[in-house]
DRENTIFI-307518 format. One record per residue (C-alpha): residue in three letters; x, y, z. Coordinates in steps of 0.05 Angstrom, whole numbers, plus 5000, padded with zeros to 4 digits. Layout:
% residues N
rest=ala, u=X, v=Y, w=Z;
...
//
This chain:
% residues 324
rest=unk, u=0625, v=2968, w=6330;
rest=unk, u=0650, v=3018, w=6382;
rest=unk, u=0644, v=2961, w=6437;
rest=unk, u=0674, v=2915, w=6385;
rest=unk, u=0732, v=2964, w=6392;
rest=unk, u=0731, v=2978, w=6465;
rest=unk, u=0741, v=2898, w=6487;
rest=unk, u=0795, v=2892, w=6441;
rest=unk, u=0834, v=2952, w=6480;
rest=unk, u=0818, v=2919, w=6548;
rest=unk, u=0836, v=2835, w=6500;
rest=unk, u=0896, v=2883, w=6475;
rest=unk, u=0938, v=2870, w=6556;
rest=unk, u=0922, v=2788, w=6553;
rest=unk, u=0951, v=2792, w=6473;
rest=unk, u=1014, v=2833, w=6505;
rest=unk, u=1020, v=2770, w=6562;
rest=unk, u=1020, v=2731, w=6499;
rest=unk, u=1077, v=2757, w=6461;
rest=unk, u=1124, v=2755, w=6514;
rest=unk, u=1119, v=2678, w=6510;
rest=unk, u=1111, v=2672, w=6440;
rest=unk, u=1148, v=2724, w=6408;
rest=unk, u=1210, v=2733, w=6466;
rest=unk, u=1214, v=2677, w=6494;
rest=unk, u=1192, v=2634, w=6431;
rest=unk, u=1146, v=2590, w=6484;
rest=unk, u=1085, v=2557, w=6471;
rest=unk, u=1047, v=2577, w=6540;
rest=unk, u=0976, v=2550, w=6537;
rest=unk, u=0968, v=2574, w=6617;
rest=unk, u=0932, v=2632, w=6583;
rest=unk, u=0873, v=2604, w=6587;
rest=unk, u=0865, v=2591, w=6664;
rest=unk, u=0912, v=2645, w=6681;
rest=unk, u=0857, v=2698, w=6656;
rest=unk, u=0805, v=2662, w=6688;
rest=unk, u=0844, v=2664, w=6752;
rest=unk, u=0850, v=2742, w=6744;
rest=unk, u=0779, v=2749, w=6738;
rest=unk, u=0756, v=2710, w=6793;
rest=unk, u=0807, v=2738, w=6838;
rest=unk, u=0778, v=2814, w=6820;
rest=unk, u=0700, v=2783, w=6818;
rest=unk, u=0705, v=2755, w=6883;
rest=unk, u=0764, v=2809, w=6920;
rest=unk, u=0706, v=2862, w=6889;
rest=unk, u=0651, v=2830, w=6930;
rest=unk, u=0688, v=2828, w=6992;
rest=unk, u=0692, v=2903, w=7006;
rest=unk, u=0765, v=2909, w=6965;
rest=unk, u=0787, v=2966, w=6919;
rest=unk, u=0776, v=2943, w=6855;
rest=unk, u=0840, v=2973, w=6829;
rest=unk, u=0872, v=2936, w=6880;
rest=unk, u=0839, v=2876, w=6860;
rest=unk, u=0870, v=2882, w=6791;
rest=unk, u=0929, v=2886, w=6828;
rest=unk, u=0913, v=2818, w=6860;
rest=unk, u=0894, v=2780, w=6794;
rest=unk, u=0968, v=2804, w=6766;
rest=unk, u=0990, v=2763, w=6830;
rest=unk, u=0948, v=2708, w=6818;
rest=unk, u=0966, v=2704, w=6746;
rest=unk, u=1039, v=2713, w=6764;
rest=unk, u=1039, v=2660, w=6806;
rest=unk, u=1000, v=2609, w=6754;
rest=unk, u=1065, v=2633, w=6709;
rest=unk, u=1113, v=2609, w=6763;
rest=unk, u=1085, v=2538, w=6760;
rest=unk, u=1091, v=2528, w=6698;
rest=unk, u=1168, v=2556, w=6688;
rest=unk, u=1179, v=2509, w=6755;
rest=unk, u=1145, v=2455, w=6715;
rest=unk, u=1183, v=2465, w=6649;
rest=unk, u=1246, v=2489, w=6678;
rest=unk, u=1264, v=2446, w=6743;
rest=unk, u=1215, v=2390, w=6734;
rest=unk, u=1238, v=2384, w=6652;
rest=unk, u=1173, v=2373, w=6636;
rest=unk, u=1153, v=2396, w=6564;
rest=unk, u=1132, v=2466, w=6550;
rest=unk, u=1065, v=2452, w=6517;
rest=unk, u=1053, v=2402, w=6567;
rest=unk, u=1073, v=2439, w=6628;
rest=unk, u=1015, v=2502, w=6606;
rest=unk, u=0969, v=2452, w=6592;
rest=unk, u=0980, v=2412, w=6662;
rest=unk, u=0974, v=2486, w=6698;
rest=unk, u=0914, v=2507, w=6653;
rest=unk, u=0885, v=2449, w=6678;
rest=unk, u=0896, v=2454, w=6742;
rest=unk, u=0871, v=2527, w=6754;
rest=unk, u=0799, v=2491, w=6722;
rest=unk, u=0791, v=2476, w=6787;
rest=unk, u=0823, v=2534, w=6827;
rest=unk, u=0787, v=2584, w=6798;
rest=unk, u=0723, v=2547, w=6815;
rest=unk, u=0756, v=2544, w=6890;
rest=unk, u=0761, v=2609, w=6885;
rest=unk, u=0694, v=2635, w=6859;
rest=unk, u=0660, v=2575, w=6904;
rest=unk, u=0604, v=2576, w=6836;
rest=unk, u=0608, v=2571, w=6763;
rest=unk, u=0591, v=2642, w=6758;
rest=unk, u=0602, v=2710, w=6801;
rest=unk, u=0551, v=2770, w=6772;
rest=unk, u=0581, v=2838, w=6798;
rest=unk, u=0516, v=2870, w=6787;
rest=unk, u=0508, v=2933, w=6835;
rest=unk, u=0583, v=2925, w=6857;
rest=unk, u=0631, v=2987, w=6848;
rest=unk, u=0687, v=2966, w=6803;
rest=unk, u=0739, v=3011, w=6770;
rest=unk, u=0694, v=3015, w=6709;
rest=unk, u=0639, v=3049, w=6742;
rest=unk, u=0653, v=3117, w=6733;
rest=unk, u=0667, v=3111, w=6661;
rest=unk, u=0594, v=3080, w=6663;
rest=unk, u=0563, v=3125, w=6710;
rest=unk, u=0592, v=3180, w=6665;
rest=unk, u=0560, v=3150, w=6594;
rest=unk, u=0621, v=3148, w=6573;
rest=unk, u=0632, v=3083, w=6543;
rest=unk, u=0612, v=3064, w=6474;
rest=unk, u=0639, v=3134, w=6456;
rest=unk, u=0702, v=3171, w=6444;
rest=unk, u=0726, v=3174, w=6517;
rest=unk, u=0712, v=3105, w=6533;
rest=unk, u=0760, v=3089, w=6471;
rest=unk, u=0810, v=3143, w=6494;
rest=unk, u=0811, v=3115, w=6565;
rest=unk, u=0817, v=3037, w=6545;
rest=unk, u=0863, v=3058, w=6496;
rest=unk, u=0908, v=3099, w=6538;
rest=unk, u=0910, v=3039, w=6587;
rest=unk, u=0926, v=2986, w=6536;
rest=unk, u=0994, v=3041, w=6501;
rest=unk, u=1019, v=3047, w=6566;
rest=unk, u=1025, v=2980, w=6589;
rest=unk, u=1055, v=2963, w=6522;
rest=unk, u=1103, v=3029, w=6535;
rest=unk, u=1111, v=2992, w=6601;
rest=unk, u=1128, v=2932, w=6566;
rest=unk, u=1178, v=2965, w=6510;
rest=unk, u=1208, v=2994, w=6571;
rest=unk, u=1226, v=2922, w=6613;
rest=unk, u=1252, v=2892, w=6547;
rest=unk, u=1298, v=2950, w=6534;
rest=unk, u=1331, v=2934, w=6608;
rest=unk, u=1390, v=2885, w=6622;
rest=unk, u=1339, v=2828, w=6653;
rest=unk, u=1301, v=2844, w=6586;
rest=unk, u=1357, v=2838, w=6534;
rest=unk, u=1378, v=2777, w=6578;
rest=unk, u=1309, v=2751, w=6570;
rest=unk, u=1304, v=2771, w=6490;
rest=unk, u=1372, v=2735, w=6482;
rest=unk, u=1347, v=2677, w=6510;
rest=unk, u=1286, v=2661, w=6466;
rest=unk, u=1336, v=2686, w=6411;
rest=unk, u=1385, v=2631, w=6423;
rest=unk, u=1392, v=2601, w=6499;
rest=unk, u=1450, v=2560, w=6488;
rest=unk, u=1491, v=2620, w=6466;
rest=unk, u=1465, v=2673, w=6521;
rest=unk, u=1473, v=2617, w=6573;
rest=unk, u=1552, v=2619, w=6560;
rest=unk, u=1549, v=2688, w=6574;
rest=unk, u=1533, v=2667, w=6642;
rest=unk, u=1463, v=2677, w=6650;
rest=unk, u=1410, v=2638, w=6690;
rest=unk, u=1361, v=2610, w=6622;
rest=unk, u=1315, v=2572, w=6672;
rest=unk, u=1309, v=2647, w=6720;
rest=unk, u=1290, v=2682, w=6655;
rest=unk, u=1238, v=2635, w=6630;
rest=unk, u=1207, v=2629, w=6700;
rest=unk, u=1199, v=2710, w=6698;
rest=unk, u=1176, v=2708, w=6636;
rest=unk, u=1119, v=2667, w=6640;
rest=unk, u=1109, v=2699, w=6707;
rest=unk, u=1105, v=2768, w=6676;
rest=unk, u=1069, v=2740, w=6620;
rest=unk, u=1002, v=2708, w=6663;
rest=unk, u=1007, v=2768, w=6707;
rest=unk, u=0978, v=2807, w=6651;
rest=unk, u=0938, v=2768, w=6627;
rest=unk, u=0913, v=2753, w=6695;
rest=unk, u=0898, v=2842, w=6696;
rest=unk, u=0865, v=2828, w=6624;
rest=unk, u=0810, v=2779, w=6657;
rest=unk, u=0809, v=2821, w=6717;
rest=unk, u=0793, v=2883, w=6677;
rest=unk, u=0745, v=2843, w=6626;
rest=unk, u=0707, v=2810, w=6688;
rest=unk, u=0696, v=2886, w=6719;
rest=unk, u=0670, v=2905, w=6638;
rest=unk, u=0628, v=2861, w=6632;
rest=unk, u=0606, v=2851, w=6695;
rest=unk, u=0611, v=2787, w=6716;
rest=unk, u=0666, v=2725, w=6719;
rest=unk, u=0653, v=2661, w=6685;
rest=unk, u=0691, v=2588, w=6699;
rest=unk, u=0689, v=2589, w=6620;
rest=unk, u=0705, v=2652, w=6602;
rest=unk, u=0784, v=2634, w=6588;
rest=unk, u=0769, v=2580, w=6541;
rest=unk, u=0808, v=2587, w=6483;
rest=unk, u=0836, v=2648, w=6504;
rest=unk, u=0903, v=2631, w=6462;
rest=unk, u=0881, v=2639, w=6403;
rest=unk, u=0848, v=2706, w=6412;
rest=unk, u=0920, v=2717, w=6435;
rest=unk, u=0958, v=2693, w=6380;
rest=unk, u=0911, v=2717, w=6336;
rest=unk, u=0921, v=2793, w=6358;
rest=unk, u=0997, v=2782, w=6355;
rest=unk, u=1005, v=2750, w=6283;
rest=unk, u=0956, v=2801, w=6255;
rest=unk, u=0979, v=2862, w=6277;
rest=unk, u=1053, v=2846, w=6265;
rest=unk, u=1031, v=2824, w=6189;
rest=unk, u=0997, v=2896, w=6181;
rest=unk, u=1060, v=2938, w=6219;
rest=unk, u=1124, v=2881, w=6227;
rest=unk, u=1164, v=2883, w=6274;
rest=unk, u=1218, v=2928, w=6258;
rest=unk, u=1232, v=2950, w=6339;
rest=unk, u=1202, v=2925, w=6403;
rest=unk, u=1163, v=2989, w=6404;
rest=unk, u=1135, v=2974, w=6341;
rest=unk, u=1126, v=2900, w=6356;
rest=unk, u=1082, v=2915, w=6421;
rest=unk, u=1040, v=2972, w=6381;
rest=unk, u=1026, v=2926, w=6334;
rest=unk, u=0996, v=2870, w=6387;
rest=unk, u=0947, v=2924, w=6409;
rest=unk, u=0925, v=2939, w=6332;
rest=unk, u=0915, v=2863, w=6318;
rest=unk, u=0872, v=2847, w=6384;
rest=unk, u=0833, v=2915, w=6353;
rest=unk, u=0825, v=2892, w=6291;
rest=unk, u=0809, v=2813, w=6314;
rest=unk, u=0746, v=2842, w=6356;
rest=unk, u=0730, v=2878, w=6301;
rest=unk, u=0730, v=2822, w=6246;
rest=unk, u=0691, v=2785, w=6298;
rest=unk, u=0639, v=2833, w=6297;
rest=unk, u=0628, v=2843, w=6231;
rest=unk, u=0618, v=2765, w=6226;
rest=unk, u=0569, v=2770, w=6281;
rest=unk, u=0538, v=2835, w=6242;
rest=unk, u=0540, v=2790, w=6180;
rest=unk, u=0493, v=2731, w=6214;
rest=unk, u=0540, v=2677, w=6227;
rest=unk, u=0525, v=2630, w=6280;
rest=unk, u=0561, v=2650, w=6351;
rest=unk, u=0574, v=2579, w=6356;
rest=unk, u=0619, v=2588, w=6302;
rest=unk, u=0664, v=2646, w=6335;
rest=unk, u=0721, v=2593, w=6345;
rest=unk, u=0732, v=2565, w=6270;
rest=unk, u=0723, v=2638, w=6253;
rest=unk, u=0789, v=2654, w=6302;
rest=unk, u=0822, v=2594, w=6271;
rest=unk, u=0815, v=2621, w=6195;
rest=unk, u=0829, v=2684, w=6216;
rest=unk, u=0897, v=2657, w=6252;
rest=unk, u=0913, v=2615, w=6185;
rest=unk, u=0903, v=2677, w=6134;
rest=unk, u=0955, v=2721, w=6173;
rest=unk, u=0993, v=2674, w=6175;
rest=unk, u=0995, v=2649, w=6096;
rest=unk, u=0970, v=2726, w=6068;
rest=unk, u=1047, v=2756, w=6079;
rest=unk, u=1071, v=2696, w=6054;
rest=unk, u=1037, v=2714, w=5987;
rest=unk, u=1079, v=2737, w=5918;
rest=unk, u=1055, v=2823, w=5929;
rest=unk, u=1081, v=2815, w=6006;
rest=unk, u=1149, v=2785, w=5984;
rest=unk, u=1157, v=2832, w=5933;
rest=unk, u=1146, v=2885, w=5982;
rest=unk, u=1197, v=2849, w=6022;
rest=unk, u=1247, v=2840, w=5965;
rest=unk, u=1241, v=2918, w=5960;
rest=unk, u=1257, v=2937, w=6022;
rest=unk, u=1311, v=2891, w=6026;
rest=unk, u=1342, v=2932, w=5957;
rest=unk, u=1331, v=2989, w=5997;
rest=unk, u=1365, v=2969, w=6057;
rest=unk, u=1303, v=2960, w=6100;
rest=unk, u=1311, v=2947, w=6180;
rest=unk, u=1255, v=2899, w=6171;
rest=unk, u=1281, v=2859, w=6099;
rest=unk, u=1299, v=2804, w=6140;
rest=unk, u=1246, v=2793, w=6184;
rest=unk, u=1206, v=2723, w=6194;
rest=unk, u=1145, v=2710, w=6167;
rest=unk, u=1085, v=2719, w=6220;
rest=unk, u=1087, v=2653, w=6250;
rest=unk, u=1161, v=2642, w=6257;
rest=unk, u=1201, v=2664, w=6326;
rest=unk, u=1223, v=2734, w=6329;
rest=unk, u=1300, v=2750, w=6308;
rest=unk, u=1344, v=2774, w=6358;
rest=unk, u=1341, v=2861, w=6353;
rest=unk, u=1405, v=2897, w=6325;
rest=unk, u=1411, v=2924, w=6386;
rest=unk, u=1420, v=2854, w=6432;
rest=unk, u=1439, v=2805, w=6369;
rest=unk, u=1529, v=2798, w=6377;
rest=unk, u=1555, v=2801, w=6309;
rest=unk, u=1574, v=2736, w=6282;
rest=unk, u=1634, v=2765, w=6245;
rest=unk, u=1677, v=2826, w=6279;
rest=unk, u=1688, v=2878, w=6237;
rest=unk, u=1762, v=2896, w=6231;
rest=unk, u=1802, v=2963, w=6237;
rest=unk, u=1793, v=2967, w=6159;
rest=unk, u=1719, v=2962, w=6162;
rest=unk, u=1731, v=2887, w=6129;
rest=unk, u=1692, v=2832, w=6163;
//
């Protein structure tokens, strides 16, 4: 169960890529699953050429940056749809990433990656291995919380929000959404790059349905914590990509077919989603809103994210009186 735990620390920074797009920016980016690919080829293969493996995580946040660019160039100047713009990049990076690996498969047996020393140590599959994973996936959320909090990151929460509005305020909709799928594969493209140096090894297939997991991690954990704040909000993505390995575990543990992983994901996507929607969850809901709740108002799991208190212009000025 520990490991269970472990890979969904390390899943936790491609589930953070995903909320950017779907939470933020409210935009269905299926790049996800070549982008991670693409960072774990670029580490597999940078690895095995003689380069610093934390600088080859460095260069699979490139790679997946880039693979973000194309399809906000795609969506943006070449007004192709979102959905179809990730899926004509996803595609696309199929054969890339086998470019770049030159083989179906890269084994990093006996290379020195930046999990090596954790290994070499015995620490992982015990408390420090969790502490260290753990600290790395809180402070790229932290990192996260922090870029959202700046102008280009209220400018880019206002536009999910509502772009026609933010637009008339003068800023560039299309420059936002490019740098926001751009940031968004970048870490996912560190996720794969981290997950191929884990487990030792990059796969052509390893990215496969990648999107759910990511979804998955993000509706679950923001059903269990909401989404009160940002902070909270990114916290929460790291809980539910925790608790999604974990649930995936036990099913394995329980002696359902592997083969079956993916309809398990799927159910487990539909519950969170329909679970809050349920009669205790609105009454808990309809309590907080008595109480004057921050969260009373929020969406249910699967809808796009309201605009914070702190970015959302009030629709109706308050006057000297305090009279709207």
């Amino acid at each position: 169960m520990t490991i269970a735990v472990e890979l969904g620390l390390i899943y936790a920074i491609m589930a953070l890529g995903v909320y950017l797009t779907f939470r933020i920016l409210d935009f269905p980016d299926l790049t996800v699953d070549g982008s991670f690919t693409t960072g774990a080829a670029v580490a597999a293969i940078s690895i095995i050429n003689g380069i610093n493996p934390i600088l080859a995580i460095a260069m699979a946040f490139v790679a997946g940056f880039l693979a973000g660019v194309i399809t906000g160039l795609l969506t943006t100047k070449g007004n192709i749809n979102g959905l179809l713009a990730g899926i004509l990049t996803q595609i696309g990076l199929y054969s890339i990433n086998l470019r770049i690996m030159g083989r179906a498969n890269v084994p990093l047996l006996g290379e020195e990656t930046a999990i090596t020393p954790l290994r070499e140590a015995g620490v992982l599959g015990g408390p420090l291995g969790l502490a260290a994973f753990g600290l790395l996936s809180v402070v790229l959320a932290l990192i996260l919380v922090w870029f959202l909090h700046t102008d280009i990151g209220l400018a880019m929460q206002a536009t999910g929000d509502n772009e026609k509005m933010i637009r008339s305020f003068g800023v560039n909709t299309d420059n936002q959404k490019i740098l926001g799928l751009a940031l968004s594969n970048g870490m996912v493209g560190v996720g794969g790059a981290v997950i191929a140096q884990y487990q030792g090894f990059a796969d052509i297939g390893m990215g496969i349905g990648l999107i759910l997991a990511g979804l998955a991690s993000v509706i679950i954990g923001q059903a269990i914590l909401g989404q009160r704040t940002i902070l909270i909000a990114a916290l929460a993505v790291v809980v539910g990509s925790v608790l999604y390995r974990v649930a995936i575990q036990i099913a394995l543990e329980a002696g359902l077919d592997p083969n079956d992983m993916k309809l398990i994901s799927a159910v487990l996507v539909v519950a969170a989603l329909i679970v809050p929607q349920s009669r205790i969850f609105r009454r808990r809901r309809r309590r907080k809103a008595a109480m004057g709740a921050p969260d009373a108002a929020e969406e249910t799991p699967g809808a796009p994210a309201l605009a914070s208190p702190a970015t959302a212009p009030s629709a109706t000025p308050t006057t000297e009186n305090g009279v709207r």
